[in-house]
N, C-alpha and C positions, 0 to 999 in steps of 0.2 A: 582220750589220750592227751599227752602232753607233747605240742607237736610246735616244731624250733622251724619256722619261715625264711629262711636264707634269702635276702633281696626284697626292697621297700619300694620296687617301681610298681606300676599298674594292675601287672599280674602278680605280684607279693601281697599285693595291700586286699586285691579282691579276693584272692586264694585264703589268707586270712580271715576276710568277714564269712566268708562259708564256711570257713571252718566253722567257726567262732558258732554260727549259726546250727549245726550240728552235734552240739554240746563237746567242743574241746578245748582244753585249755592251750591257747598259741600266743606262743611270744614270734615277733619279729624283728631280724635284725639288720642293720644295714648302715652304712659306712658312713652314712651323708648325714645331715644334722637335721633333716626333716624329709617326708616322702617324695620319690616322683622328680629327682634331683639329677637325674642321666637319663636315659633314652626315654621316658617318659614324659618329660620338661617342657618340650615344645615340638610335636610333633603335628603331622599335617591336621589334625583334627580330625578325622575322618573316623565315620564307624559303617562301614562300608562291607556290606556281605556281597552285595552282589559283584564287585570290585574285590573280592576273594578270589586270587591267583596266583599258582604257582609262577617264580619269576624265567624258570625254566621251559622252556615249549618249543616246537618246532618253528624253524628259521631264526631263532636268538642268534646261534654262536655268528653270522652273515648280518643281521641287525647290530651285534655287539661292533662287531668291526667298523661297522657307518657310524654310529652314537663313539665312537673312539674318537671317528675323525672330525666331528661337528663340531663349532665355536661354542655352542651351548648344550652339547651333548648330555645325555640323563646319566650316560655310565663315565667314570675313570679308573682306573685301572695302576695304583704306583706297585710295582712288583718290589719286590724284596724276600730277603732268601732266609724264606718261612715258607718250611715242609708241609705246615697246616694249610695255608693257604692254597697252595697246586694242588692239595691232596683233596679240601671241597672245590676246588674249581672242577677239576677232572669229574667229581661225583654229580657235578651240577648240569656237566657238559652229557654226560651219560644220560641224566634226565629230559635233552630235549630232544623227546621224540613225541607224533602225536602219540601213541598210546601211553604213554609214562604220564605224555600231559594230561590228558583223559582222566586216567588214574590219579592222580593226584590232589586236581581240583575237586573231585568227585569225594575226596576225605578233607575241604576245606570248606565244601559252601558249607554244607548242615552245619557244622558248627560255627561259623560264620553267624550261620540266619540265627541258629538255637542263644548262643552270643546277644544276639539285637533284642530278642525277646527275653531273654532272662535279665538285659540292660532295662525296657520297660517293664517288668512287672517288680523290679529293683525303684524304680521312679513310682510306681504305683505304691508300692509299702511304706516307703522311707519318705520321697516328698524331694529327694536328693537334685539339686540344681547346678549345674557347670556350663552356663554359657551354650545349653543344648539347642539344635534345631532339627525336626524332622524334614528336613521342605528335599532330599535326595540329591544324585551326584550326578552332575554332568559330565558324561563323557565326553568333551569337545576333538572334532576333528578338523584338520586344517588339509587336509586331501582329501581328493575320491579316492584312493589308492586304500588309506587308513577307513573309512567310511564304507569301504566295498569290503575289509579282512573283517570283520565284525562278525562274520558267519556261524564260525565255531563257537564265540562265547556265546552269541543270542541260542544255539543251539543248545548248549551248560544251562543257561539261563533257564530256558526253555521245562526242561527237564526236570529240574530241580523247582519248577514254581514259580520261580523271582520275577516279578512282574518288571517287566520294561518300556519300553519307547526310542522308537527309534524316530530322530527329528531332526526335520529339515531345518534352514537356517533361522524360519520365524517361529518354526517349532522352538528352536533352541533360545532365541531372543523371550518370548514367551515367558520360558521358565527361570531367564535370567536375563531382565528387560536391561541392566546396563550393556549387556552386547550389543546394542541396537546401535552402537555408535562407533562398533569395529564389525558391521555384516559381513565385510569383503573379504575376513581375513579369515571363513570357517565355513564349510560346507553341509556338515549337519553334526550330530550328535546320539549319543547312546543316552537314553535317561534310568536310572533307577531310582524310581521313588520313595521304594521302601528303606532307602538308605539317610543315616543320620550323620550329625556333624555336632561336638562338641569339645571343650577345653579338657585335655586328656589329667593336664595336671592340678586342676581346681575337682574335679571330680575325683579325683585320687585322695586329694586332701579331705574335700568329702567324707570319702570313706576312712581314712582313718579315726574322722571324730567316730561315724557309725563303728567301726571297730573297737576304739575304748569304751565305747559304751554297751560294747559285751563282752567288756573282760580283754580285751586284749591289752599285752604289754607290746611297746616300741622302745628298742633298746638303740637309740641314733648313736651316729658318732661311734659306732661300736667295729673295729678290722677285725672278720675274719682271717685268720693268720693260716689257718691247715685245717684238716678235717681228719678225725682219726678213725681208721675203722678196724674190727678184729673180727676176722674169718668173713662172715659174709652180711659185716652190720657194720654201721655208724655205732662206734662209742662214744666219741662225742667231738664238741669243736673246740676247738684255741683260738680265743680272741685277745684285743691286744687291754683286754680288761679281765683275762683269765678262761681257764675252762668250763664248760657249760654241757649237759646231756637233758636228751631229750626220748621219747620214746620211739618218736617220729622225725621226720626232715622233709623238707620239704625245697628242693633248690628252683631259686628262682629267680639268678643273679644275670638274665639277658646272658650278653654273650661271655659274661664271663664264667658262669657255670661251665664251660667246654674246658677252661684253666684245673679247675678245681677235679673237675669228673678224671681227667688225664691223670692229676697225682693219684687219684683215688684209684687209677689201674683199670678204669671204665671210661675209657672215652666214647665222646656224643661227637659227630659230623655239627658242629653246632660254629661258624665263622662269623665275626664283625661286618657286618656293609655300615661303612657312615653314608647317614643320611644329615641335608641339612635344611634349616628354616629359616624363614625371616618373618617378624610379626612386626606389625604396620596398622600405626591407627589410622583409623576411618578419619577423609577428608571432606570425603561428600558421598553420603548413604543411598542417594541416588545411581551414582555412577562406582558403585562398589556391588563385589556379589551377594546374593540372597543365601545360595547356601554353599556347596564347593564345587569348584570346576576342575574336573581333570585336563590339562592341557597335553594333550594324547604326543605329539610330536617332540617335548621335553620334556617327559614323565611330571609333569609338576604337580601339585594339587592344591589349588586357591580356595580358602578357605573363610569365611566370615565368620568371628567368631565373638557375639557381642557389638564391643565399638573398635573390635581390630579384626585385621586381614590377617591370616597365616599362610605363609607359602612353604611350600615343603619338598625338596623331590632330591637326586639326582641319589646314586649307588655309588659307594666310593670305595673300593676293594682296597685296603692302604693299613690292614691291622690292627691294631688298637689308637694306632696315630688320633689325638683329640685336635688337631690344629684347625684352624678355619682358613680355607685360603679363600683367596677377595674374588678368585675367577667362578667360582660356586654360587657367592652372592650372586656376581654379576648375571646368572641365569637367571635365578628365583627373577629379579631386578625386571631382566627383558620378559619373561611370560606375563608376570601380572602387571608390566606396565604396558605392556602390547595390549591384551584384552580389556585392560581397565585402569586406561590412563585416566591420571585424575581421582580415583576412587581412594587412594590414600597417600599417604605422605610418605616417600619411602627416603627422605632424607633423617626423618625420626626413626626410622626401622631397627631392631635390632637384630642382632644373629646369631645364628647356634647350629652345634653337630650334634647328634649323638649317635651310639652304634648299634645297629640293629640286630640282633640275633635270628643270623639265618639259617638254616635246613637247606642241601643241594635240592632237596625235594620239593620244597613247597611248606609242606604241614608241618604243625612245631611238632614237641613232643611232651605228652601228657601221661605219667601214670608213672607207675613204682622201677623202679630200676634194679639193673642186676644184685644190685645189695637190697637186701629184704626190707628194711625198715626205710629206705633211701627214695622219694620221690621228686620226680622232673614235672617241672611246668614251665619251658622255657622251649627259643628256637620259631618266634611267632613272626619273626622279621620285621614288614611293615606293618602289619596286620595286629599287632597286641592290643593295641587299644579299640579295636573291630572283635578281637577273641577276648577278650581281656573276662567279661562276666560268664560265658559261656565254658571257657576252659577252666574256670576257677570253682564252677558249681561240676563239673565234671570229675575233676581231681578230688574234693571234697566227698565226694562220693564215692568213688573208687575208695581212698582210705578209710571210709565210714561202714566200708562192705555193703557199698547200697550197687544196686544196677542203674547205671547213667542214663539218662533222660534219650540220650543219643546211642548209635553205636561208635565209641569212641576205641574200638580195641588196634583200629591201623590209627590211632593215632600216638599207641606205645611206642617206648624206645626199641622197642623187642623186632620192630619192623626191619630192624639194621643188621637186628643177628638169623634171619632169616635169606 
């Protein structure tokens, strides 16, 4: 078929090369003058299945209100009077219960894990290089309180296979010897090994050479302006370089897909979290991390990636707002200079937002939507570039009429109209 890719981040570019690899003809289109140019750009690094979680669960909304009040708090919260917004908060608020939570995680590892492994045997065929490391993610904890709740995910963990570790303080020094010189400040640690770390958007880039070189077109620079459809199909799209049809679609615009699905008379539960980063080169490789630490207490996640540091964390409910405010940095600043002073220069650091397409649920959403020829790959949150190969060989399937490697059917949009 001839199938039109709406959105050039992570999950557009991958959703593409599967295509591509399926024998179809896919053009991609997207606004920005080259791939991976918004929420893909700089994110934590992280390819982290067993660190696949709904952000919804029992005791959030009683945590939410502590992380309001903290100087470095992981959440913020600017209200503003957008019906979209209360209207996923309420849906998200519904979701923390344990059984909701249960449920949900339980439709994010598999493809989390399936994700990790379709990422290496992508590295096995192609040879594809971004700054990867296998070496797993530290869960750090800075309480027995945090250390002791552990229970239920090592039990998910459990379950599902994912090999872990749980470690004490020289356990955790261990697997990331520059903590040896802040012991006092962490009590032990969550390990998964199986979990990887790489530059989300050099890999991206990556893949786009690997996609022109099966055929695909990138149409940069290119506004979609509206999407037309008649009875229960895409006729086609209005850009601001004219109209374009296709036989197929494919939307994969993060969180702006939720704008577009609304005019289309099909809305997706699909809300903006900015998240934000700061990349920081390496001062001294000693006293810098090996691969990423989660700083469990400030949701952050420190990242080594090549001869820079990426810090990454906090949720910032505030709409499509792209502003950077300095009190944001100043967290990223306090985690990875607490754990790993000295490890990089953060006077050289640079900084960045972007917005993360989230689900009140948890799990994005993958597969053909109420208009027949109209497919979603979008809604992955933190997690796109952890789903990012997995979701895109998934969807590629689905519109190929193949049966998906996984059961991916809860992870249709069709779950919502149920």
């Amino acid at each position: 078929m001839k199938i039109f890719v709406l959105g050039g981040g992570v999950i557009g570019v991958t959703t593409a090369y599967y295509l591509a690899e399926a024998g179809h003809e896919v053009t991609v289109f997207d606004r920005q003058k080259g791939p991976a140019l918004e929420t893909s750009f700089a994110n934590a690094g992280e390819v982290s299945p067993g660190y696949a979680s709904p952000w919804a669960g029992p005791g959030i909304p009683l945590k939410a209100i502590k992380w309001l009040l903290m100087k470095h708090g992981p959440l913020v919260v600017r209200p503003a009077f957008d019906p979209h917004m209360w209207t996923w908060l309420l849906k998200m608020l519904r979701n923390c219960t344990a059984e909701r939570y249960a449920l949900n995680k339980s439709r994010m590892v598999p493809l989390a894990e399936y994700s990790r492994d379709t990422l290496k045997a992508l590295r096995e065929t192609t040879g594809i290089a971004y700054d990867e490391r296998t070496k797993g993610t530290l869960q750090l904890f800075r309480t027995q309180k945090q250390l002791d709740g552990t229970g239920g995910d090592v039990e998910v963990l459990k379950k599902y296979g994912v090999p872990y570790e749980l470690l004490d303080p020289e356990g955790c020094i261990g697997a990331e010897p520059a903590l040896a010189g802040v012991r006092g400040k962490f009590v032990g640690g969550l390990r998964l090994p199986g979990d990887e770390t790489g530059d989300c958007k050099m890999f991206t880039d990556r893949m786009a050479e690997l996609c022109v070189a099966r055929g695909v077109t990138f149409e940069y620079g290119t506004t979609i302006s509206y999407i037309v459809r008649t009875r229960n199909r895409i006729k086609h799209i209005n850009t601001d370089k004219g109209g374009r049809s296709a036989d197929a679609y494919v939307m994969a615009m993060g969180s702006y897909s939720a704008q577009f699905m609304r005019k289309l008379k099909r809305p997706i539960p699909v809300y903006p979290v900015k998240g934000y980063s700061i990349t920081v080169p390496v001062k001294d490789a000693a006293a810098a991390p090996v691969s990423t630490v989660m700083d469990e207490t400030y949701k952050v996640a420190i990242t080594r990636l090549g001869d820079r540091i990426r810090v990454g964390g906090t949720a910032e409910i505030s709409g499509f707002d792209l502003r950077l405010h300095e009190t944001r940095r100043r967290t990223l600043e306090h985690s990875v200079g607490d754990l790993f002073p000295g490890g990089g220069d953060l006077k050289a650091a640079s900084f960045w937002c972007g917005l993360r397409p989230m689900t009140p649920d948890g799990p994005p959403l993958i597969g053909q939507s109420e208009l027949s020829n109209l497919y979603l790959n979008t809604g992955h949150g933190t997690l796109g570039w952890t789903m990012a190969c997995g979701s895109a060989r998934v969807l590629a399937d689905i519109i190929s009429n193949r049966v998906p490697e996984i059961n991916a059917r809860d992870l249709s949009p069709d779950r919502y109209l149920k």
